[in-house]
C-alpha positions in Angstrom: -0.5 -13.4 66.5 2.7 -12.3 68.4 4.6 -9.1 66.8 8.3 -9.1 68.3 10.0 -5.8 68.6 14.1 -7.0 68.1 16.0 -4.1 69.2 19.5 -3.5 67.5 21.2 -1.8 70.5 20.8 -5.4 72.5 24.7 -7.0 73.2 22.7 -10.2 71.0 21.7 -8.4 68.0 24.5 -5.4 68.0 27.3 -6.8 65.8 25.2 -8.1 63.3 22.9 -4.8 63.3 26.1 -2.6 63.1 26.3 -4.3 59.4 23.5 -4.7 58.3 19.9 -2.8 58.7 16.9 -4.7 59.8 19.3 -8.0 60.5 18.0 -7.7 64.0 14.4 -8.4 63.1 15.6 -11.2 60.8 17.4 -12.8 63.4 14.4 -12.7 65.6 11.9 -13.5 63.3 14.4 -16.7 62.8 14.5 -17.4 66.5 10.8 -17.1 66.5 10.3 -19.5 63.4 12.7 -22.3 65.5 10.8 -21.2 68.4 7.2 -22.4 66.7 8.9 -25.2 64.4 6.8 -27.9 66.6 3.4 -26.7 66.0 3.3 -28.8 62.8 1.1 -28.1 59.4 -2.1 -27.6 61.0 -1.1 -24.3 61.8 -0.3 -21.0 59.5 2.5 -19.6 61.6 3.3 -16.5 60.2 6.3 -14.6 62.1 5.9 -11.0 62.8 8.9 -9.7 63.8 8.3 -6.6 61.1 9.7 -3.6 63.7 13.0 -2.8 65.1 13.2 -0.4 67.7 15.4 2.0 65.6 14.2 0.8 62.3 11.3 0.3 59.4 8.7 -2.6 59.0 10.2 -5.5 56.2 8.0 -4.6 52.8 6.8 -8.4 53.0 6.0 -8.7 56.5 4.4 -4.8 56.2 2.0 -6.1 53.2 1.0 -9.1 55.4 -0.4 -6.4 58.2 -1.9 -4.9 55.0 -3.9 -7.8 54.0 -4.6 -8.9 57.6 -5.9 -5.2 58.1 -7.9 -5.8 55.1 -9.6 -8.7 56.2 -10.4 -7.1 59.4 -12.4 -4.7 57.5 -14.2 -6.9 55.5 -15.1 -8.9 58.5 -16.0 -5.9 60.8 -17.2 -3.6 58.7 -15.8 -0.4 59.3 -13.1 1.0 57.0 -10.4 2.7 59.8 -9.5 -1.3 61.4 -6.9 -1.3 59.0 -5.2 1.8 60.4 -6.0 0.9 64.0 -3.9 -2.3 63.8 -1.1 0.1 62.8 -1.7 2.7 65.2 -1.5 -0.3 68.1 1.2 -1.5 66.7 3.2 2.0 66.8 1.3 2.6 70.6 3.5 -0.7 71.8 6.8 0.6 69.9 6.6 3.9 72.0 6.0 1.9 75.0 8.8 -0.7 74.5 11.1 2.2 73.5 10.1 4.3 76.7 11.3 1.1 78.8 14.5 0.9 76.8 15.1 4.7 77.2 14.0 4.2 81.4 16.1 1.3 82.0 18.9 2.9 80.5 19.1 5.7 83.5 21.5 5.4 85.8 20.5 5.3 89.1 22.0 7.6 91.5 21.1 8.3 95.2 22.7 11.5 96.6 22.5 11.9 100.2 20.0 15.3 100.9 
């Protein structure tokens, strides 16, 4: 499981995202899907491509980290798996988004 964190501000996604909310996960989870098209039947590919950088998880792809959480649960045992694949999930978003906000500095050297 790959989850792909499409950020609206990028020059690929900014038009589209200007229109219309949550098009720049669609777009990636589309890119992502053609991306994977070879692996065939014998896999389940499932895209996750649920957060934006500046946006909310899709319900459907949201309900599938539900169920997935559930299953965790029932296969480990211990009730809070569910909420840790969330809280991971939001732990990467900060970190992407404290790249974004970094690599967005301008550098400037003044002479001392």
């Amino acid at each position: 499981m790959v989850v792909t964190v499409a950020c609206p501000l990028a020059m690929s996604y900014l038009d589209a995202a200007a229109n219309n909310a949550g098009s720049a996960a669609d777009t990636a989870a589309k890119r992502k899907t053609a991306k994977y098209a070879h692996l065939g039947t014998q896999f389940l590919f499932q895209p996750i491509s649920v957060v934006e950088s500046l946006g909310p998880m899709h319900e459907s792809e949201r309900q599938f980290l539900v169920d997935l959480g559930r299953k965790i649960i029932t296969r480990s045992g211990d009730d809070r798996e569910g909420s840790f694949l969330f809280q991971r999930i939001s732990l990467l978003l900060h970190r992407f988004n404290s790249v974004l906000l970094h690599d967005s500095f301008v550098s400037v050297h003044c002479p001392d």
